[in-house]
C-alpha positions as CSV (number, residue, x, y, z in Angstrom):
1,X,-28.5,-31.6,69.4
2,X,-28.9,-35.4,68.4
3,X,-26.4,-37.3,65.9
4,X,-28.4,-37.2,62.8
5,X,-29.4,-33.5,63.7
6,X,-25.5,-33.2,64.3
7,X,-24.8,-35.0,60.7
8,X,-27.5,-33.2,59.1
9,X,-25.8,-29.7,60.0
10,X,-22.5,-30.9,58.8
11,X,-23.1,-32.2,55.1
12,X,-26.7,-30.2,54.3
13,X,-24.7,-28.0,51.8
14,X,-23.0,-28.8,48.9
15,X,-19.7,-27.8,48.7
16,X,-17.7,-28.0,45.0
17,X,-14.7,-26.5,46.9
18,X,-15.0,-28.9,49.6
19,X,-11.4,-30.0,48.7
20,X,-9.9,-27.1,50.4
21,X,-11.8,-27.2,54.0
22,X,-10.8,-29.5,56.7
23,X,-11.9,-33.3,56.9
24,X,-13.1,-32.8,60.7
25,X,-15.9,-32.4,61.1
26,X,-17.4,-29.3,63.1
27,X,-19.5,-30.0,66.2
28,X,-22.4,-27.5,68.0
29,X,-20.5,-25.4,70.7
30,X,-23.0,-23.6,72.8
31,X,-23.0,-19.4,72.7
32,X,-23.5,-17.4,75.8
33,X,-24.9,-13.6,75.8
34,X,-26.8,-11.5,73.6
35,X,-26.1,-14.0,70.5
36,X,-27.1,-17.1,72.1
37,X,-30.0,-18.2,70.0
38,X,-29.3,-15.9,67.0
39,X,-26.2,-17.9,65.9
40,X,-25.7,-21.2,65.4
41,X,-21.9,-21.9,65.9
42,X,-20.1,-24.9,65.1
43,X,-16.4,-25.9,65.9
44,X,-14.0,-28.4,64.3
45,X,-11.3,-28.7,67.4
46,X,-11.1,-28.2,70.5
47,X,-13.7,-25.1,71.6
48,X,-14.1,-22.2,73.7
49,X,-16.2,-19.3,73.8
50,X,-16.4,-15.6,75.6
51,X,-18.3,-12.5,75.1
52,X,-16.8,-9.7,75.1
53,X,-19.4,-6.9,74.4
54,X,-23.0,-6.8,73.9
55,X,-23.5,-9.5,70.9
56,X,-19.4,-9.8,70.3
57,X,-17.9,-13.1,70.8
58,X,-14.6,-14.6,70.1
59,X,-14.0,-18.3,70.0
60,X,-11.2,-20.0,70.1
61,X,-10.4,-23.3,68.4
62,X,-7.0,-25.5,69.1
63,X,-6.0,-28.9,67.1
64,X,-6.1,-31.6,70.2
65,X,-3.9,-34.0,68.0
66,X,-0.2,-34.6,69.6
67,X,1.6,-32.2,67.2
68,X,-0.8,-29.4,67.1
69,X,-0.6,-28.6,63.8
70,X,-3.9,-30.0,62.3
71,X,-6.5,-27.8,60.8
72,X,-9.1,-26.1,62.4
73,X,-12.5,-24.6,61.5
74,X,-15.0,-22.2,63.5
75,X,-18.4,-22.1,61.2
76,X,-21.3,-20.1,62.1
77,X,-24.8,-19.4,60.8
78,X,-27.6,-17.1,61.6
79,X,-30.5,-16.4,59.8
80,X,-30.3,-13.9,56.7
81,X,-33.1,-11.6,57.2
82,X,-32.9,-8.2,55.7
83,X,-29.4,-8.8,54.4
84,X,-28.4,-5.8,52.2
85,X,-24.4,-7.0,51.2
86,X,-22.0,-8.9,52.2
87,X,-18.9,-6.7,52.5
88,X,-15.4,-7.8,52.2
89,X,-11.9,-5.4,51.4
90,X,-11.2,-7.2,48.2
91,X,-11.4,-4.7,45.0
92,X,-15.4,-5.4,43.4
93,X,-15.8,-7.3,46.9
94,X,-18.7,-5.8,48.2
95,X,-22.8,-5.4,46.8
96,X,-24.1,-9.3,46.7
97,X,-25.2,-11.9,48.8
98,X,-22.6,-14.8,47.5
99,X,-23.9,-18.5,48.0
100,X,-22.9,-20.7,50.7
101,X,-20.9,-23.2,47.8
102,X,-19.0,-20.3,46.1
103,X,-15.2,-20.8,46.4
104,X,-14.0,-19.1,50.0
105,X,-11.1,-16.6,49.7
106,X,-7.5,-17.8,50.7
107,X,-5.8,-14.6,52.7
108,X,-2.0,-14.1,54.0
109,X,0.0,-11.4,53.9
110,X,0.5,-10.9,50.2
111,X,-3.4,-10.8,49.8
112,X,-6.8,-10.2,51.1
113,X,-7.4,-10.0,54.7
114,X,-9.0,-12.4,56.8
115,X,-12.4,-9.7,57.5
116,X,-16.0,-9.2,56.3
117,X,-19.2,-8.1,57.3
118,X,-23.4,-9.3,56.2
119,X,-24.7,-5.7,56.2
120,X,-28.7,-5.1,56.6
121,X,-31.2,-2.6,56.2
122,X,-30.0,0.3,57.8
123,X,-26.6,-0.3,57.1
124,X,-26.3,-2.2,60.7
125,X,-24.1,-5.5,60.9
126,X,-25.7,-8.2,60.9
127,X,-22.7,-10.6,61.6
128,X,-19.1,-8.7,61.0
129,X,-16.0,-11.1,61.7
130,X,-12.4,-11.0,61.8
131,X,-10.0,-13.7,62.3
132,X,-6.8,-13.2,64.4
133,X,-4.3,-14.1,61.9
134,X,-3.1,-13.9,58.3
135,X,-3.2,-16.6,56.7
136,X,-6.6,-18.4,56.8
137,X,-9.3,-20.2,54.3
138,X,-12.9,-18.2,54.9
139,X,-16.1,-18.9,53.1
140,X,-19.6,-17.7,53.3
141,X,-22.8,-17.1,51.4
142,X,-26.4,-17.7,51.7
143,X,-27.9,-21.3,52.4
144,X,-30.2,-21.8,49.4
145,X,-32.0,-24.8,51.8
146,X,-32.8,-22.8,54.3
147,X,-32.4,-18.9,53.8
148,X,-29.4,-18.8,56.6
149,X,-26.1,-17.0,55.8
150,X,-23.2,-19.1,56.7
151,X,-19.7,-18.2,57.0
152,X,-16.5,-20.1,58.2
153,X,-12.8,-19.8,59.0
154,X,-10.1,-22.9,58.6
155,X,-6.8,-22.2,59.9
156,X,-3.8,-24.6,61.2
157,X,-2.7,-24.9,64.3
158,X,-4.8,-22.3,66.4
159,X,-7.9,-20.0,65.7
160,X,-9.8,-17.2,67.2
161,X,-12.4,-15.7,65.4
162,X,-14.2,-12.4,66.9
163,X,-18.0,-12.6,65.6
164,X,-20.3,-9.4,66.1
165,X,-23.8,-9.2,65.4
166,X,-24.3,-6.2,67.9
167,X,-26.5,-4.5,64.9
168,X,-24.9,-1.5,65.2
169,X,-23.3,0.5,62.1
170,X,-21.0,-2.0,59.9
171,X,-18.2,0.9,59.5
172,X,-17.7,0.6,63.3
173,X,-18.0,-2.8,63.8
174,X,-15.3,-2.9,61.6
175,X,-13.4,-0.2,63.0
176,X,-13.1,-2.1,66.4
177,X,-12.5,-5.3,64.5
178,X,-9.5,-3.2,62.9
179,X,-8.9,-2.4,67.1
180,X,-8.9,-5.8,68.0
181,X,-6.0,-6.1,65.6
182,X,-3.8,-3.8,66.3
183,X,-4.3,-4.5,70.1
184,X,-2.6,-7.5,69.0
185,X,0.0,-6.9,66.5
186,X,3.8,-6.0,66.5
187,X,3.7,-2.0,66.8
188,X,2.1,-0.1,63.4
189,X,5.0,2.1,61.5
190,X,4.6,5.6,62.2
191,X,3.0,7.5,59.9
192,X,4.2,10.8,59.3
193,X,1.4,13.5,58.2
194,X,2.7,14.5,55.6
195,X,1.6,10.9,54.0
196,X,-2.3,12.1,54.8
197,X,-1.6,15.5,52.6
198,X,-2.3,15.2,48.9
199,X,0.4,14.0,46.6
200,X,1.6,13.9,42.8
201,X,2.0,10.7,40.9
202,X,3.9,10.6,37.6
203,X,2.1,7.2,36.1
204,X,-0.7,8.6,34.4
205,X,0.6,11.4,33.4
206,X,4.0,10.6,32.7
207,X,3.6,6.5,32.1
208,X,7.6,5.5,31.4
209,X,8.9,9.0,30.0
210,X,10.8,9.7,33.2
211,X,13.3,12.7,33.3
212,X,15.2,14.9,36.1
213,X,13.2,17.8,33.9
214,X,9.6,16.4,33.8
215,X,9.9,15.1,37.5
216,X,11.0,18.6,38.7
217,X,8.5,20.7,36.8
218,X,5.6,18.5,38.0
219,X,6.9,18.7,41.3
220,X,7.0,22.9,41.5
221,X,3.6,23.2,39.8
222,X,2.3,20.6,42.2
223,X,3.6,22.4,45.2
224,X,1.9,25.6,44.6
225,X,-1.4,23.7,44.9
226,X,-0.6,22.2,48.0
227,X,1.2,18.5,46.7
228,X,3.5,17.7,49.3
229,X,4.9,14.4,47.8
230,X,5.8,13.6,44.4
231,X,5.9,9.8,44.0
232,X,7.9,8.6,40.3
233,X,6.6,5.8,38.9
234,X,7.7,3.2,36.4
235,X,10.3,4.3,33.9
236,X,13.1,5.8,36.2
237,X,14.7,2.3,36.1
238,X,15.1,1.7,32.4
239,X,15.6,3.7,29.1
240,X,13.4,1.1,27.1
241,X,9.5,3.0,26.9
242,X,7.5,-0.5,25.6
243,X,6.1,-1.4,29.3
244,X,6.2,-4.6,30.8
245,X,8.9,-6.1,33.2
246,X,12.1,-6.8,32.0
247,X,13.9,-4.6,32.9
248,X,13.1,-4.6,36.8
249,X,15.6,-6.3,39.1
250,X,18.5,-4.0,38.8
251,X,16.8,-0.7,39.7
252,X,19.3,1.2,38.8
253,X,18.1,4.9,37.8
254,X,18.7,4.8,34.2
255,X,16.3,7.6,33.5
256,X,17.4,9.9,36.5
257,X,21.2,10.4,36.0
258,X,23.4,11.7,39.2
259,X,20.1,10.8,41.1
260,X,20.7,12.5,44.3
261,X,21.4,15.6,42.9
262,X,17.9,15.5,40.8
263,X,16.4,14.7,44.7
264,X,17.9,17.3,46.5
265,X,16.4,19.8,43.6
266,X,13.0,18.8,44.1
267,X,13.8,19.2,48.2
268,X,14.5,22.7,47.7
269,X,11.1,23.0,46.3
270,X,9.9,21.8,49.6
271,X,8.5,18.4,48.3
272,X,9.2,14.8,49.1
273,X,10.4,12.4,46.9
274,X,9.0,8.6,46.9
275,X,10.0,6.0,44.1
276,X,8.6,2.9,42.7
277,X,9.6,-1.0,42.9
278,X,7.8,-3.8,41.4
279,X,9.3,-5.7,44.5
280,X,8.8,-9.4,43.0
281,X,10.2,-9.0,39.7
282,X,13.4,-9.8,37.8
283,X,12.8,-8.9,34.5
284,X,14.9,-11.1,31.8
285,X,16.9,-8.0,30.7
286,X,18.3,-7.2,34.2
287,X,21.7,-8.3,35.2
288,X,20.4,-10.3,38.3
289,X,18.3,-12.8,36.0
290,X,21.9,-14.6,36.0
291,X,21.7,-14.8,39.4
292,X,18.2,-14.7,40.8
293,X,15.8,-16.2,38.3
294,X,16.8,-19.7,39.4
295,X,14.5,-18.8,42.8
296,X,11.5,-18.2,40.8
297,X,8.5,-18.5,42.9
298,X,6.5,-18.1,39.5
299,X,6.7,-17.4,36.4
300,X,5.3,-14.5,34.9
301,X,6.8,-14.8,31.0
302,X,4.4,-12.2,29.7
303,X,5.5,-9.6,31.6
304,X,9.2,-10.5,30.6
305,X,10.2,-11.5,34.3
306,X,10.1,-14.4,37.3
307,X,8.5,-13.7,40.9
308,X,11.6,-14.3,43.1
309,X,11.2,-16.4,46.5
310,X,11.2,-14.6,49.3
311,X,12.2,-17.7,51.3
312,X,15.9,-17.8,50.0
313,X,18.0,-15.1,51.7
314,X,20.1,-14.3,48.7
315,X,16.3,-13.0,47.1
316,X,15.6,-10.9,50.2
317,X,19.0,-9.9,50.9
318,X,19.2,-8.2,46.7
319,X,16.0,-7.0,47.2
320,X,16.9,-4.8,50.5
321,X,19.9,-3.6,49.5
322,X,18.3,-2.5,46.3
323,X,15.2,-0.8,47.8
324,X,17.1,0.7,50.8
325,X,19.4,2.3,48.2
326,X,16.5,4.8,47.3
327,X,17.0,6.2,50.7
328,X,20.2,5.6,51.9
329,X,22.1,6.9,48.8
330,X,20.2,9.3,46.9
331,X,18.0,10.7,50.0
332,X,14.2,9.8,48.8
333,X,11.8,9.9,51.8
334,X,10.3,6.7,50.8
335,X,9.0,3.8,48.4
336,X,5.8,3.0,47.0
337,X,6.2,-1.0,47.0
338,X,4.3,-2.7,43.9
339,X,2.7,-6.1,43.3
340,X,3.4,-7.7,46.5
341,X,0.1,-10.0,45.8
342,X,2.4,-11.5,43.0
343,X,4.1,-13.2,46.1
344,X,0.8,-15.2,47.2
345,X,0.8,-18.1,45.0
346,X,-1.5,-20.3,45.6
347,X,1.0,-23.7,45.4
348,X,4.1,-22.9,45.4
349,X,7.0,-25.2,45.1
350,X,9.4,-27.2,47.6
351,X,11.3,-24.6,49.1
352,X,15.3,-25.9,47.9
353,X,18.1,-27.0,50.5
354,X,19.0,-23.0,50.1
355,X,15.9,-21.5,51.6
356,X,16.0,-20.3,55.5
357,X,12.0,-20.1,56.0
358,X,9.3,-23.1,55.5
359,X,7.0,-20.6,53.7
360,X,6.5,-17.7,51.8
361,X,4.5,-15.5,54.6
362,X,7.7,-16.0,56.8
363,X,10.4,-15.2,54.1
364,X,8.1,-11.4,53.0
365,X,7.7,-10.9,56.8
366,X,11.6,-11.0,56.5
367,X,11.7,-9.2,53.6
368,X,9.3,-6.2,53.8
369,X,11.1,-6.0,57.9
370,X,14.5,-5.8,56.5
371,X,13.7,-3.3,53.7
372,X,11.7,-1.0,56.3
373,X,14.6,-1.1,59.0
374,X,16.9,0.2,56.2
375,X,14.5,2.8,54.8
376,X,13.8,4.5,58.3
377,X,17.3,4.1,59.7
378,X,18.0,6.6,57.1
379,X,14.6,8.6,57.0
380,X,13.0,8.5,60.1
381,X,10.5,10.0,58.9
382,X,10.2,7.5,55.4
383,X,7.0,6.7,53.8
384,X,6.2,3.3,52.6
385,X,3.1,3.0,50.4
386,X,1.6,-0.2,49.5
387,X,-2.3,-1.3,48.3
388,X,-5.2,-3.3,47.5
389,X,-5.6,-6.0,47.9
390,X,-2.7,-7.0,50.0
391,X,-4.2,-5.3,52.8
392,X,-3.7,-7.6,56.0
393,X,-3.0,-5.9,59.0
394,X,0.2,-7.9,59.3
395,X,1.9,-5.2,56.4
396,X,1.1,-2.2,59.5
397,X,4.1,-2.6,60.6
398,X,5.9,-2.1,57.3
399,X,3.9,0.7,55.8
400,X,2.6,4.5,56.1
401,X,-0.1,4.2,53.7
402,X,-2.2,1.5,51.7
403,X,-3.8,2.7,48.5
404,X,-7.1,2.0,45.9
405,X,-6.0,-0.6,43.7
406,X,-6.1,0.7,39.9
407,X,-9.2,2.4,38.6
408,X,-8.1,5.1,35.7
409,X,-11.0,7.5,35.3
410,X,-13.3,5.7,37.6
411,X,-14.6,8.0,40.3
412,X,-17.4,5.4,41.8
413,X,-14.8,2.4,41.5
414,X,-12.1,4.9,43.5
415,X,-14.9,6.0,46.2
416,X,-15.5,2.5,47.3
417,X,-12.4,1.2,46.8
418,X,-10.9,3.8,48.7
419,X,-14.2,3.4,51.2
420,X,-13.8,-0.2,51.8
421,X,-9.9,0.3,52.6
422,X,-10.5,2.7,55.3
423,X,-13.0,0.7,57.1
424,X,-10.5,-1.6,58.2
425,X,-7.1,0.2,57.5
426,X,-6.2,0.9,61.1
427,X,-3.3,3.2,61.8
428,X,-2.6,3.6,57.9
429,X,-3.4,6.8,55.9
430,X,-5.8,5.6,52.2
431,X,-4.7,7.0,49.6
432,X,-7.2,7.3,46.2
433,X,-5.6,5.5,43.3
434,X,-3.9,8.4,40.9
435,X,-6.3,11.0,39.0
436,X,-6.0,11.4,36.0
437,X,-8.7,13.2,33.6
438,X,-9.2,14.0,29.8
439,X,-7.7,17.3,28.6
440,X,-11.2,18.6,27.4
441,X,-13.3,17.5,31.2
442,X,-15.2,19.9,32.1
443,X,-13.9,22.0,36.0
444,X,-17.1,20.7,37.7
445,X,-16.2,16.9,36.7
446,X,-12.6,17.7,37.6
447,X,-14.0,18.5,40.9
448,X,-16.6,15.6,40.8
449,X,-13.1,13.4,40.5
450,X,-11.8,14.7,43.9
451,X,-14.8,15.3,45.9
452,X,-14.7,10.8,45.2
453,X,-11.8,10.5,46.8
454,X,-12.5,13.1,49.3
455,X,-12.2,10.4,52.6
456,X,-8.8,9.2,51.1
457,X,-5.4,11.2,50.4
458,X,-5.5,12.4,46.9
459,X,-3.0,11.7,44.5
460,X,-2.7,13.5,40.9
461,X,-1.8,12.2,37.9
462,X,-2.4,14.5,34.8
463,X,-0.3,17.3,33.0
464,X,-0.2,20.4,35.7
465,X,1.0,22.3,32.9
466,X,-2.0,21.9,30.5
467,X,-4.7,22.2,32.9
468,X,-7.2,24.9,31.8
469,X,-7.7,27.6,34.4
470,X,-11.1,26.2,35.3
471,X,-9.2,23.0,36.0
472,X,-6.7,24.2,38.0
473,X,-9.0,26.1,40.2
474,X,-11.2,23.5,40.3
475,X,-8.2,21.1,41.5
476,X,-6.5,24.1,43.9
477,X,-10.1,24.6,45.7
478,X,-11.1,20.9,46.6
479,X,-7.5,20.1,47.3
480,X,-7.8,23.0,49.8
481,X,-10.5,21.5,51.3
482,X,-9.0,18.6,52.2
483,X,-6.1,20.0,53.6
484,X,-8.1,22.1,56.0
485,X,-10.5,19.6,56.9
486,X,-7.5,16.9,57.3
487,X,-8.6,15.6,60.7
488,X,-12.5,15.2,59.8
489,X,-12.1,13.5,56.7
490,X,-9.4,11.0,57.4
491,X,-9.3,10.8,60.9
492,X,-12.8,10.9,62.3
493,X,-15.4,8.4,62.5
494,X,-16.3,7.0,58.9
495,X,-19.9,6.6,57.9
496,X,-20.5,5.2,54.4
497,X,-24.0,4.7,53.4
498,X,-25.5,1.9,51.8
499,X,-22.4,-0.6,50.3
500,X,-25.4,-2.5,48.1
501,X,-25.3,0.9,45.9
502,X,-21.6,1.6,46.0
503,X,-21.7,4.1,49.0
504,X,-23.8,6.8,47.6
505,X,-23.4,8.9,50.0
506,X,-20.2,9.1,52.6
507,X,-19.9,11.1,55.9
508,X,-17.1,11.6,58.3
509,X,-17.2,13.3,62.1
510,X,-15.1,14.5,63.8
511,X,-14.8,17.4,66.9
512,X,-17.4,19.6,66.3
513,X,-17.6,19.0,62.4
514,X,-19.3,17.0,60.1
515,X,-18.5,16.7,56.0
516,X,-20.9,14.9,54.2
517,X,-20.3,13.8,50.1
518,X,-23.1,13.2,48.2
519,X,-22.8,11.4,45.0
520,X,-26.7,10.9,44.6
521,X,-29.7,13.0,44.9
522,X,-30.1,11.9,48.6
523,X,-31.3,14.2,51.4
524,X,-28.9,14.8,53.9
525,X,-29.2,14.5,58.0
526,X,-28.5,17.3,59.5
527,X,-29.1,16.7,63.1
528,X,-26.4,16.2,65.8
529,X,-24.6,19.0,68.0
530,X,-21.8,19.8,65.2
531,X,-20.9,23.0,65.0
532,X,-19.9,23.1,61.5
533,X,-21.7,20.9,58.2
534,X,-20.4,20.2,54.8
535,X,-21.6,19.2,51.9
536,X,-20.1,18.2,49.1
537,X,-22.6,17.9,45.8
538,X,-21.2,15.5,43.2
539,X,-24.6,14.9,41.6
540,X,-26.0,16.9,38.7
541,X,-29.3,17.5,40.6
542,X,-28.6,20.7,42.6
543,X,-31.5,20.6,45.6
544,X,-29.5,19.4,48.3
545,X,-32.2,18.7,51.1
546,X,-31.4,19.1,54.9
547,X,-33.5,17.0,57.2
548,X,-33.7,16.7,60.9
549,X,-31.9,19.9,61.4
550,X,-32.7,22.5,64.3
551,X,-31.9,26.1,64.5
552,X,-30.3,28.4,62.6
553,X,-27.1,28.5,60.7
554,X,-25.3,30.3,58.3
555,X,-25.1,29.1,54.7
556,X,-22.5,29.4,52.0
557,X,-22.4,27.7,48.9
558,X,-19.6,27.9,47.0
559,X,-19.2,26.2,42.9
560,X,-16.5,23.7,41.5
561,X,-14.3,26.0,41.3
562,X,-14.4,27.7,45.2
563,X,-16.3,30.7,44.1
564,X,-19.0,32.0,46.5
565,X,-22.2,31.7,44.4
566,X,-24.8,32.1,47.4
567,X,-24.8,33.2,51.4
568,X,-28.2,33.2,53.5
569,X,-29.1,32.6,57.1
570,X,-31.6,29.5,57.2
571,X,-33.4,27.9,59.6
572,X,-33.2,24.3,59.5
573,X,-36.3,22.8,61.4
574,X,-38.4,21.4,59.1
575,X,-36.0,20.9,56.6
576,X,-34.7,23.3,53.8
577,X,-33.4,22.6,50.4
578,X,-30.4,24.7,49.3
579,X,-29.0,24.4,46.0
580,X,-25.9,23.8,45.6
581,X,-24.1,23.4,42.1
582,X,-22.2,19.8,40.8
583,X,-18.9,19.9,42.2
584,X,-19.5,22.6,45.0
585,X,-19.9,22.5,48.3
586,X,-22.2,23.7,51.0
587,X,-20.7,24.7,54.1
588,X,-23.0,26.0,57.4
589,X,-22.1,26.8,60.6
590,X,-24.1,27.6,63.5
591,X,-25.3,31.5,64.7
């Protein structure tokens, strides 16, 4: 490439948010294999390049200056021919093409991760990327000049970025971009199964009126539909019932008197116990503000609190002792861990003659180690829930399970949240963000609400004890489902269709089975060697086609509820249309 061709491809697009990126300027580095001549990569540092698969690459870029420490930047193009989306694991992240001058995402620990994917026609990748570290600056959107998508990743020090446009389906692209992590990374947490079974929440249903009594009742109706965990929410810490977060700091179990006796009661009902923490908080009503709210990271005045500084010991040090507690003195089997994003300020101040780390990253690594060492040393088998959109790989090693960031009464918004956390979740169990419904819905949108979160863990948050019958066996039969089909749904290969249009429909296979959840009137494939098919109808049209099928195969379709409405022996080549009611399911297997 000449020098002006060189300049050209440096400074064609304008960039408002230029401020950010790094003043070198990237240079044309040569790509070998199946991508050579489809991409055009450019490096700021010193380059190198491998294939390692048909149309992967990584490249590598290193800071030649004497310390080491400069920024770097690996920028690539390629032309942006039947683009779809552009799919990223931030909540509303995925369904547009941004533009190449929108601002770039900033990701670390405490937020985002540093992953995304140009989806096309067909649902292939076009160009999925991940980046080998936590903390990096990444930007990307379409080049108005000249119809190209670009995307880039800055990063100090050191770089390697693993690029594939192989073509083949996005959700496994970025499965083995999730691979490539963990290949990588200090060891993932174990995750117990019980934090892939369903599980009660007391937020929506309970909001701040904690007591021993409402905890326990939930907790015995919830069993006897198959809720293994209940998880208590804000309000167990503090007698006050006006919200906010003044009161957090302390987390002492104002609500839940002689705690560990309350725990062991729910244990004999066979259920776990998990409890919340708004980890960042000291509220101005605790007795630690004295202490603590001089190592404000932030403020956060309308919530009534400070975010603490995870780069001072003292912080971390409370904040261990105060989370471990939950475990080591009254015996819960684990901690959901709220608003660690509040951590990932954008600028945050000098860190004082006090503080032990340079940044905040370091301190929460610190942090969230210490409080997990704790947890499991005296529950080996402890759960540690955290969620979107602090999902980095770097928090495997601290947590069980990552869930759907907030979304009351929002099926689609929990489908794709819950979708787009999967595809690059790793060794984590997804959990949905917390049901909840209105007292009057109707059993078939009751079971509309959980066929949404079917690829995820379920976690209900309404009433048990007002629930109609019809909603109670609506709830009993789906939750059912998922239990049996555990290993299909979360662990097998995941399938979402069409990200442009929120995942309309979903399928997961696994050994021999295949469920499919379709939340539009689309037809469904029914070819491959599986020896069992479901379908799960959460659209109001009830002709659920089969194409592409052969043979024949039993059929049962069964309502909202799990009542058999229908059985037949069909023959599948040519397709057939069964109809199957909302909220029901279709199950076949083969003669």
């Amino acid at each position: 490439m000449t020098e002006n061709a060189e300049n050209t491809a440096a400074t064609e697009i304008w960039e408002p948010h230029a401020a950010a990126a790094t003043t070198a300027r990237p240079r044309p580095v040569a790509v070998p294999g199946l991508a050579a001549g489809r991409l055009e990569l450019l490096v700021a540092g010193t380059a190198s390049v491998r294939t390692v698969a048909p149309g992967v690459v990584e490249v590598t870029a290193e800071d030649p200056g004497p310390d080491g420490t400069g920024d770097v930047r690996i920028e690539w193009r390629l032309p942006c021919t039947d683009a779809t989306s552009f799919w990223t694991p931030e909540p509303r992240g995925t369904g547009w093409l941004p533009a190449a001058w929108s601002a770039p995402r900033r990701t670390g620990l405490s937020r985002g991760a540093p992953v995304a994917a140009l989806v096309g026609t067909g649902d292939t990748a076009l160009c999925a990327f991940a980046a080998d570290r936590e903390e990096a600056l990444a930007g990307a959107g379409v080049v108005e000049e000249t119809g190209e998508f670009r995307s880039w990743v800055q990063a100090a020090g050191r770089l390697t970025v693993r690029i594939d446009t192989s073509g083949r389906h996005f959700a496994r692209s970025l499965a083995e971009l999730a691979d490539w992590w963990a290949a990588g990374a200090e060891q993932p947490a174990n995750v117990p199964a019980v934090a892939r079974r369903p599980a009660y929440s007391t937020w929506y249903a309970l909001h701040q009126n904690i007591t021993p009594e409402a905890v326990e009742r939930q907790a015995a109706l919830g069993k006897d539909l198959g809720l293994d965990t209940i998880i208590v929410d804000d309000g167990w810490m503090t007698t006050d019932r006006t919200r906010g977060y003044a009161h957090c700091g302390d987390w002492e179990p104002r609500s839940l008197p002689d705690t560990a006796a309350h725990v062991a009661r729910v244990h004999d009902l066979g259920v776990r116990y998990m409890l919340w923490y708004a980890l960042p908080f000291i509220g101005k009503d605790s007795a630690a503000w004295d202490t603590l709210s001089r190592y404000a990271l932030a403020d956060a005045g309308h919530l009534g609190a400070v975010v603490v500084d995870p780069r001072y010991p003292q912080v971390r040090a409370h904040l261990a002792d105060r989370l471990a507690r939950a475990a080591e003195e009254w015996g819960m089997d684990g901690l959901k861990v709220d608003f660690v994003d509040w951590f990932g300020v954008q600028d945050p101040p000098a860190p004082g003659p006090e503080a032990d780390c340079a940044t905040v990253d370091e301190g929460l690594h610190l942090l969230l180690g210490e409080i997990r060492r704790r947890v499991d040393a005296a529950r080996p088998e402890a759960m540690i829930e955290y969620r979107q959109p602090y999902v980095s790989p770097g928090l495997w090693p601290y947590a069980t399970m990552t869930r759907a960031t907030d979304c009351p009464l929002s099926p689609h918004e929990n489908r794709q949240r819950i979708v787009d956390t999967r595809l690059i979740a790793g060794p984590l169990a997804v959990h949905a963000d917390m049901l909840m419904w209105h007292p009057a819905e109707p059993a078939e949108q009751v079971a509309c609400h959980l066929i949404n979160v079917l690829f995820g863990v379920a976690q209900i948050s309404v009433d048990l004890a007002a629930q109609s019958a019809g909603q109670r066996e609506a709830l009993a039969f789906w939750l059912g489902v998922a239990r049996t089909h555990l290993d299909t749904l979360q662990l097998g290969a995941l399938r979402p269709a069409r990200p442009d249009l929120g995942y309309p429909m979903v399928t997961a296979i696994g050994d021999g089975e295949v469920v499919v959840a379709r939340y539009a009137a689309l037809p469904v494939a029914a070819a491959g060697e599986w020896r069992t098919l479901l379908v799960a109808n959460a659209d109001t049209d009830p002709d659920v086609r089969l194409a592409g099928g052969q043979g024949i195969v039993e059929a049962t379709v069964q309502d909202a509820r799990g009542r058999v409405v229908g059985t037949a022996t069909v023959r599948l080549d040519g397709g057939v249309t069964v109809q199957v009611p909302r909220g029901g399911l279709l199950t076949l297997r083969r003669v």
